[in-house]
N, C-alpha and C positions, 0 to 999 in steps of 0.2 A: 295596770288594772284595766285599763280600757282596750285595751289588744285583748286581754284574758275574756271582757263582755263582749267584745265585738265577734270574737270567734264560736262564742256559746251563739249569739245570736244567728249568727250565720248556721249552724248547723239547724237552729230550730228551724231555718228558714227554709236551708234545704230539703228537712223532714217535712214540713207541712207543706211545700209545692209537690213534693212526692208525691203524697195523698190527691192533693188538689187535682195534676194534671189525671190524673187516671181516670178523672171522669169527665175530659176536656175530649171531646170526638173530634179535635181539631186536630187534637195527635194520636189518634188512634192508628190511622196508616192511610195510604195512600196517596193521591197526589190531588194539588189544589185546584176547586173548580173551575178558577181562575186564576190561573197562574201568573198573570203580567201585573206585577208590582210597582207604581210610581214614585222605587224610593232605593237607595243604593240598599246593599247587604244588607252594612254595619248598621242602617237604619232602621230595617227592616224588623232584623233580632232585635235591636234595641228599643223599638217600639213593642215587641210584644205583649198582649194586655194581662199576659199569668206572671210575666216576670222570669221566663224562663230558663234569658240567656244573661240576666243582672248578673250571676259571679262571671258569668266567659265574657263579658263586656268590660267590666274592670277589671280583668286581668290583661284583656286584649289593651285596652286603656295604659293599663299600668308598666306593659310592656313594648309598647307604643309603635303597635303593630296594625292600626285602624290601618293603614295603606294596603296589607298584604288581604285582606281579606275582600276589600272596595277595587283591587287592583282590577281595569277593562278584562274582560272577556276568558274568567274563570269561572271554574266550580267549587263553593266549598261545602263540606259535605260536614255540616255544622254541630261540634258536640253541644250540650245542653250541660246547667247548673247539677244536671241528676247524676252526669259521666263524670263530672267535677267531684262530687259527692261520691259518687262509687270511688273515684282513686284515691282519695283522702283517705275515705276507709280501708282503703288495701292497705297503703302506707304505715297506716296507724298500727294495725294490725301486726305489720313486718318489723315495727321498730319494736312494737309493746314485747317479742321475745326474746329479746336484749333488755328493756328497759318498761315495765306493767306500767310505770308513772306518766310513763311519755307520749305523745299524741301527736299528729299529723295534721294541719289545720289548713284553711285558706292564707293565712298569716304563714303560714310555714311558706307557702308556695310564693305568695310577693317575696317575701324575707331573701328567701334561698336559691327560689328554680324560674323567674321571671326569663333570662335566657333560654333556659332551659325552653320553656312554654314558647317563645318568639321563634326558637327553629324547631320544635317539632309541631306547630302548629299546622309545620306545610305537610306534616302523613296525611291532613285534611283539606288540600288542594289540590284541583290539577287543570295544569293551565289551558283550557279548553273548556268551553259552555256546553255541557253534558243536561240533556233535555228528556224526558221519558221514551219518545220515542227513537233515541238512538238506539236501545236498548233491549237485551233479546233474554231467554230465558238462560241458556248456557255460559253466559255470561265475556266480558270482553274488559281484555287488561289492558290497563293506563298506565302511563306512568305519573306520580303525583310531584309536590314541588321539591321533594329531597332525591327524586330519583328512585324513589321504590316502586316496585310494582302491587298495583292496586286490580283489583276485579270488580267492574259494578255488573251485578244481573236484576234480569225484572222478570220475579218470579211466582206462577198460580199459587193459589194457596187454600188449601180446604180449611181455613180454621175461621169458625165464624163468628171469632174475636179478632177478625179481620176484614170482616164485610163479606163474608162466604156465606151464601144462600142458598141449600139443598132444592131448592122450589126453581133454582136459577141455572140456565145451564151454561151461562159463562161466569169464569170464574175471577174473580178479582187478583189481580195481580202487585204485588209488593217489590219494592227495588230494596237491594242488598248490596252494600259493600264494603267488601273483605280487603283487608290488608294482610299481604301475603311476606312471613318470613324467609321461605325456601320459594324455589323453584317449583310453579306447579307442571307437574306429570302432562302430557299428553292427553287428549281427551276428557280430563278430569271438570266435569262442569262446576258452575262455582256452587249447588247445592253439594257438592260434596266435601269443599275445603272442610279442613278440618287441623287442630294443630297436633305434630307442632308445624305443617305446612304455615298457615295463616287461619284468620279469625275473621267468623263473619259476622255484621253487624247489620239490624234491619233500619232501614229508614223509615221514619214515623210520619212523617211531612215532606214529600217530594216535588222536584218540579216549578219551583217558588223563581220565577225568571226576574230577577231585579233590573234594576236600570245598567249595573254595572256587572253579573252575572246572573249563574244560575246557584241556587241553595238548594240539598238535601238533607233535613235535619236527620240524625241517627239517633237512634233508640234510647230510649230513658237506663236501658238497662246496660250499655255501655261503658267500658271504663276508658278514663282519658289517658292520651297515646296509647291504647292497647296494653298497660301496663297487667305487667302479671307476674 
């Protein structure tokens, strides 16, 4: 009975930070005005004052993986309780057409996939401090900590639900990074991945230089491991 409350609750939670952040201009996009942070990573997330990264904190916690994250001189390219939340629902979703009764929880995930979570957490590292201004519009691939190849670009944006100002004639720019399945093409810049190449994913919060690396949160809209 208390796994069964705790999981209802977790979802409420995650629903109503949903709502919450959308009206937090913290995560709206871009990069912080102040980027040097007097505090490792894992402290950084876990100090957040919305509560952001509470389930990727105990699951990081639970899978006892606080090292990979605080490890010197990475980037990790941070998912949020909302990408935790979008993949539950995929989950859920996938199982209910075998089984309508059945449901995909946070509980599922300590229960079942805590492994699972400790090695693909690294599609969200890459072992080098990756800072905005490395970064160019056509975008440039990394490799992350499994070896896959990654694409970050920092790219204009006219949507001015991103800080775009028709009054302005420079335009605000947004970092993106795509996790690529296939091989990208020749020439192909990263506004144009597309699957089933790879997936691109905008970052909401960039830039965030900790004592121990550099963080770029990605988008509330996100599903964790790129799952699909």
């Amino acid at each position: 009975m208390k796994r069964i409350i705790y999981s209802i609750l977790t979802m409420i939670v995650l629903g109503t930070m949903m709502y919450s952040c959308k009206k937090d201009g913290y995560f709206v996009g871009g990069d912080l005005h102040n980027p040097k942070i007097n505090m490792t990573t894992y402290d950084w997330l876990k100090s957040n004052k919305d509560g952001v990264f509470d389930t990727v904190i105990m699951l990081i916690d639970k899978a006892g993986i606080k090292d990979k994250i605080n490890k010197q001189g990475i980037t990790f390219f941070a998912p949020t309780d909302y990408d935790v939340y979008n993949y539950v629902q995929v989950r859920t979703a996938q199982i209910q057409r075998i089984d309508p009764d059945k449901k995909w929880t946070v509980d599922s995930m300590i229960k079942y996939e805590l492994p699972r979570f400790a090695d693909s957490i690294d599609m969200y590292v890459v072992n080098q401090q990756l800072t905005n201004d490395m970064f160019n519009e056509k975008g440039t691939t990394y490799k992350n900590a499994k070896g896959n190849n990654v694409v970050v670009s920092y790219e204009e944006t006219s949507d001015p639900n991103l800080g775009y100002n028709s009054a302005s004639s420079i335009k605000p720019r947004i970092v993106y990074f795509s996790y690529l399945f296939q091989a990208l093409g020749n020439n192909v810049p990263a506004s144009g991945i597309t699957l089933p190449v790879g997936v691109r994913t905008r970052v909401q919060t960039s830039n965030a230089q900790t004592t121990t690396g550099v963080v770029h949160v990605l988008n509330n809209s996100h599903t964790l491991f790129f799952y699909r």
